[in-house]
LOROZA-562480 format. One line per field, with one value per residue (C-alpha): y, x, z; residue in three letters; residue number from 0. Coordinates in nm, 2 decimals. Example, Ala and Ser with C-alpha at 12.3 -4.5 7.8 and 13.67 -1.06 7.14 Angstrom:
BEGIN
north: -0.45/-0.11
east: 1.23/1.37
up: 0.78/0.71
rest: ala/ser
nr: 0/1
# end
This chain:
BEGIN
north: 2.67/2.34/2.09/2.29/2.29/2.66/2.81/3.08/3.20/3.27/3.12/3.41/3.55/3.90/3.82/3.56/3.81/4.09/3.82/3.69/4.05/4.10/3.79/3.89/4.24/4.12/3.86/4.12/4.39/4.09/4.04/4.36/4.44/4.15/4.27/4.64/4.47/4.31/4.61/4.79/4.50/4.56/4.89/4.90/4.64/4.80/5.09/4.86/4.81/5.09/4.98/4.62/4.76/4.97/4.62/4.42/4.68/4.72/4.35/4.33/4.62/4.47/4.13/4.32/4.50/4.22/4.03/4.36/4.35/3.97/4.10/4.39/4.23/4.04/4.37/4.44/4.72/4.92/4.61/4.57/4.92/4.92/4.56/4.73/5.01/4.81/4.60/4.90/4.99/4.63/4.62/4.99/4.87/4.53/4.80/4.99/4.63/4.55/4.87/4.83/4.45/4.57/4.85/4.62/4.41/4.69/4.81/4.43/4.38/4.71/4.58/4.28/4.46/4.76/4.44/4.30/4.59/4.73/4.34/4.25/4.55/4.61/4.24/4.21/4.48/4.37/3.97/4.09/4.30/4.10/3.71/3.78/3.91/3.64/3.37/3.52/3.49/3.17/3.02/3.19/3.10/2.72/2.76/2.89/2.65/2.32/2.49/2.55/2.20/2.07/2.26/2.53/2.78/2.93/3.02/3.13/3.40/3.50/3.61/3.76/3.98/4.07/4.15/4.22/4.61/4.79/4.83/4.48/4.35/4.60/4.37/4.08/4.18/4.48/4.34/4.01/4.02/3.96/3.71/3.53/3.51/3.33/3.11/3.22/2.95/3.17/3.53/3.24/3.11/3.41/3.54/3.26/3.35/3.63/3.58/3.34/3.57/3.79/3.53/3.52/3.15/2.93/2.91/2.57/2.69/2.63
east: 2.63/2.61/2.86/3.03/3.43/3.65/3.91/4.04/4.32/4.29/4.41/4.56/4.89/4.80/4.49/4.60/4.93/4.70/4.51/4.86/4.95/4.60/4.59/4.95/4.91/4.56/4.81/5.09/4.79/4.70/5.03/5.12/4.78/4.87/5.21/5.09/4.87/5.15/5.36/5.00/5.04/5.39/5.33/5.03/5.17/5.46/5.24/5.15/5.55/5.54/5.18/5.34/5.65/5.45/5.21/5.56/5.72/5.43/5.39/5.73/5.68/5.37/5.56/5.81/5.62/5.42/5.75/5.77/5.49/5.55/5.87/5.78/5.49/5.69/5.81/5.69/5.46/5.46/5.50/5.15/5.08/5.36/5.26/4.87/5.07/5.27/5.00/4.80/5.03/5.06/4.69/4.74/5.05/4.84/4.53/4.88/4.98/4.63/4.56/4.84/4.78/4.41/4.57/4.82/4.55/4.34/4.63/4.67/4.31/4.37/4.70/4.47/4.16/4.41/4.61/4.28/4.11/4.49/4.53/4.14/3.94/4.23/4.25/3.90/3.80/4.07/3.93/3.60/3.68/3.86/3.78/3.39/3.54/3.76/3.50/3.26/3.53/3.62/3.24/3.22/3.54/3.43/3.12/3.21/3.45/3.22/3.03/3.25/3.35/3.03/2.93/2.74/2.81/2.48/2.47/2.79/2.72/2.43/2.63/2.89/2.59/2.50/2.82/3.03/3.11/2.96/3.29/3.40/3.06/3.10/3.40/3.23/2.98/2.75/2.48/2.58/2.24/2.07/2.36/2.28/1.89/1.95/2.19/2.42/2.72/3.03/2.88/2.77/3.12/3.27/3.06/3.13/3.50/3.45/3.30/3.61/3.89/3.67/3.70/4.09/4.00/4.13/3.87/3.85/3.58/3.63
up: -5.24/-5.02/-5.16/-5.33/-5.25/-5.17/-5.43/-5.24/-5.47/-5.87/-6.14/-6.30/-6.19/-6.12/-5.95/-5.75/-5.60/-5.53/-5.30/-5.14/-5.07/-4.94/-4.70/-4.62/-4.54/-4.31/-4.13/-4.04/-3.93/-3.68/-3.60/-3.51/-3.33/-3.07/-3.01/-2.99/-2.71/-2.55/-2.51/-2.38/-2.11/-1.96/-2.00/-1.79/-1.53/-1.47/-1.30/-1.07/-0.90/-0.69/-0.52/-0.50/-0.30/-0.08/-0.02/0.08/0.25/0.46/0.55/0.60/0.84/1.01/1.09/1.26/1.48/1.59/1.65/1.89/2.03/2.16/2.29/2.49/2.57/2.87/3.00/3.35/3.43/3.02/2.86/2.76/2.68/2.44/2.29/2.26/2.08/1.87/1.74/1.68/1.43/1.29/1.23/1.04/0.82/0.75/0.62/0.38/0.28/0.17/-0.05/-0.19/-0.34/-0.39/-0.62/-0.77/-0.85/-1.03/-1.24/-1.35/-1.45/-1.60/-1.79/-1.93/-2.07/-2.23/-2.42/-2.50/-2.64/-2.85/-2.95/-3.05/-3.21/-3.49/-3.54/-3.53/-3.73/-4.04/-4.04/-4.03/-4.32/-4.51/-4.45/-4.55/-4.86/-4.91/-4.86/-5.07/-5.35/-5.25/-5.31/-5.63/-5.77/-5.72/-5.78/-6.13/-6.19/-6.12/-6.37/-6.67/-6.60/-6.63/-6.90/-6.73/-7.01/-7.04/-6.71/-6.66/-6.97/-6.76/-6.49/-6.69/-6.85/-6.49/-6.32/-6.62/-6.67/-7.00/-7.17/-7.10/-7.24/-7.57/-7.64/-7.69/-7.92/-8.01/-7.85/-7.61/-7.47/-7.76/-7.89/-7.53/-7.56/-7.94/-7.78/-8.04/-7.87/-7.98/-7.75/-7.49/-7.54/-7.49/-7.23/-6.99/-7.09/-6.93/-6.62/-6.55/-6.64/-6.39/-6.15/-6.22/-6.33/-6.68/-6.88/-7.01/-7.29/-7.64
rest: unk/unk/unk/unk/unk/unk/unk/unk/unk/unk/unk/unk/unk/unk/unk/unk/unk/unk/unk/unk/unk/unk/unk/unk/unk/unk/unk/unk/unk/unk/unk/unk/unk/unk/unk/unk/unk/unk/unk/unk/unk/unk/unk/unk/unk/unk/unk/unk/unk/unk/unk/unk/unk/unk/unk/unk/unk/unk/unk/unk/unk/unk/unk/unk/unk/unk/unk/unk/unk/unk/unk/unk/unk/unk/unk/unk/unk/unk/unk/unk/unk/unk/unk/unk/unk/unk/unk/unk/unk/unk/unk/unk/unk/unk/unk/unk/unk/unk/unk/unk/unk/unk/unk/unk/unk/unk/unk/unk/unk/unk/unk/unk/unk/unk/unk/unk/unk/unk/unk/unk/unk/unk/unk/unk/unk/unk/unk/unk/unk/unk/unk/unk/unk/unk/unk/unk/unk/unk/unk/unk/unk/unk/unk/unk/unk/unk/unk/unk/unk/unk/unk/unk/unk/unk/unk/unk/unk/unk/unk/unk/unk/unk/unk/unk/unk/unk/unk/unk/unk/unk/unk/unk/unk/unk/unk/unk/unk/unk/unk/unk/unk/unk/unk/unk/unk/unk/unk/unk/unk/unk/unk/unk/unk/unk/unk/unk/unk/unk/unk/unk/unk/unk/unk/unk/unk/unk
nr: 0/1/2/3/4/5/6/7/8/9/10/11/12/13/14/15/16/17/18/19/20/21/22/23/24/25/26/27/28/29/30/31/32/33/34/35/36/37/38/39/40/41/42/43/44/45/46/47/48/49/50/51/52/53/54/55/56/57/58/59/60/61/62/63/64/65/66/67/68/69/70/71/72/73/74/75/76/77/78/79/80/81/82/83/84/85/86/87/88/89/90/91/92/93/94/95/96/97/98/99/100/101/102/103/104/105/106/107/108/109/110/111/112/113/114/115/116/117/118/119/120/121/122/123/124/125/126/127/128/129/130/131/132/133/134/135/136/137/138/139/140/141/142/143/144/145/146/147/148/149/150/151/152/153/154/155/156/157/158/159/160/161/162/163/164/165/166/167/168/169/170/171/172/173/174/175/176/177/178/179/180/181/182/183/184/185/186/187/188/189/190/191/192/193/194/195/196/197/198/199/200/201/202/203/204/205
# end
C-alpha cells in the first residue's frame, strides 16, 4: 500500500521472538555461507602453489641460462653453438614458466567462482525465502494498524473473516458473518480484535 509506513516486528511478545529468532537465524545462515565461501577460496588457491613454484623456478631457471648464453657466447670457435643451445633451452623454460602462471591463474579464477557460488546460492536462497516473507508482514502489520487507528474496524472484521481460521472465528460468535453483515459493533469489535492479535498487534479497540 503506497504511503503506508513498515512494522516489521509484532506487538506481542511471542510473536515478535519467533520473528527475532527468525531474522537471527536467516543472518547467521548468511554468515556462515560467506565464510564457508571463504574457506572454499584458500582452499582452492592453495592448489594453485605448486603451479606458481614451477612458474618461478622456471623463470628463475630461464634468466640463468641466458646469463649463459651471453657468457659463452664470447668463447672462440663453440661459443655460439653453445649460446644457440643455451637459449634454446631459455626459450623452453620461458614456455614451463608460462604454463605454469596460466595454470595458476585458472586455479584462482577457479578459487573465486567456488567462493562465490558456496557464499551466494545459500545466502541467496535464505533472503529470498525469508525477506519476501518478512515484508509482506511488514505491509500488513502497518497497514492494519493505520487502520484500527483510524477507525477502520469494519474492514479490519472483514479480513479477519477471510483469513481467520474456523475455530478461531467459532469463538467470537456462532455466526460472525452474519453478526458482521448487521453491523452488529460488538462481533465487528471483536472481529477486528482478532485480525490484530493475528497480526501480533495491540488492539486499541474498545
Amino acid at each position: 500500500m503506497a504511503g503506508v509506513d513498515l512494522k516489521p516486528y509484532a506487538d506481542l511478545p511471542g510473536m515478535r521472538a519467533r520473528q527475532l529468532l527468525g531474522d537471527a537465524c536467516c543472518l547467521l545462515w548468511v554468515l556462515a555461507s560467506c565464510w564457508a565461501g571463504v574457506l572454499a577460496h584458500r582452499v582452492v588457491s592453495s592448489l594453485a602453489e605448486p603451479a606458481l613454484h614451477v612458474a618461478e623456478g622456471a623463470g628463475g631457471l630461464a634468466d640463468q641460462l641466458r646469463d649463459a648464453a651471453g657468457t659463452v657466447g664470447r668463447i672462440p670457435l663453440a661459443g655460439r653453438e653453445l649460446e644457440g643451445a643455451l637459449s634454446g633451452a631459455a626459450s623452453r623454460a620461458d614456455s614451463v614458466a608460462a604454463a605454469g602462471q596460466q595454470q595458476a591463474e585458472l586455479v584462482a579464477d577457479v578459487a573465486l567462482l567456488s567462493a562465490l557460488a558456496v557464499a551466494l546460492v545459500p545466502s541467496v536462497l535464505a533472503l529470498a525465502l525469508r525477506v519476501p516473507r518478512r515484508l509482506r508482514y511488514a505491509r500488513r502489520a502497518a497497514a492494519a494498524e493505520a487502520l484500527a487507528r483510524r477507525g477502520g474496524a469494519e474492514l479490519l472484521a472483514l479480513r479477519a473473516l477471510v483469513g481467520s481460521p474456523p475455530e478461531a472465528l467459532a469463538r467470537v460468535g456462532a455466526d460472525p458473518l452474519a453478526g458482521w453483515r448487521a453491523g452488529d459493533p460488538q462481533v465487528v469489535c471483536a472481529l477486528a480484535a482478532l485480525e490484530l492479535r493475528r497480526l501480533g498487534l495491540h488492539s486499541p479497540l474498545s
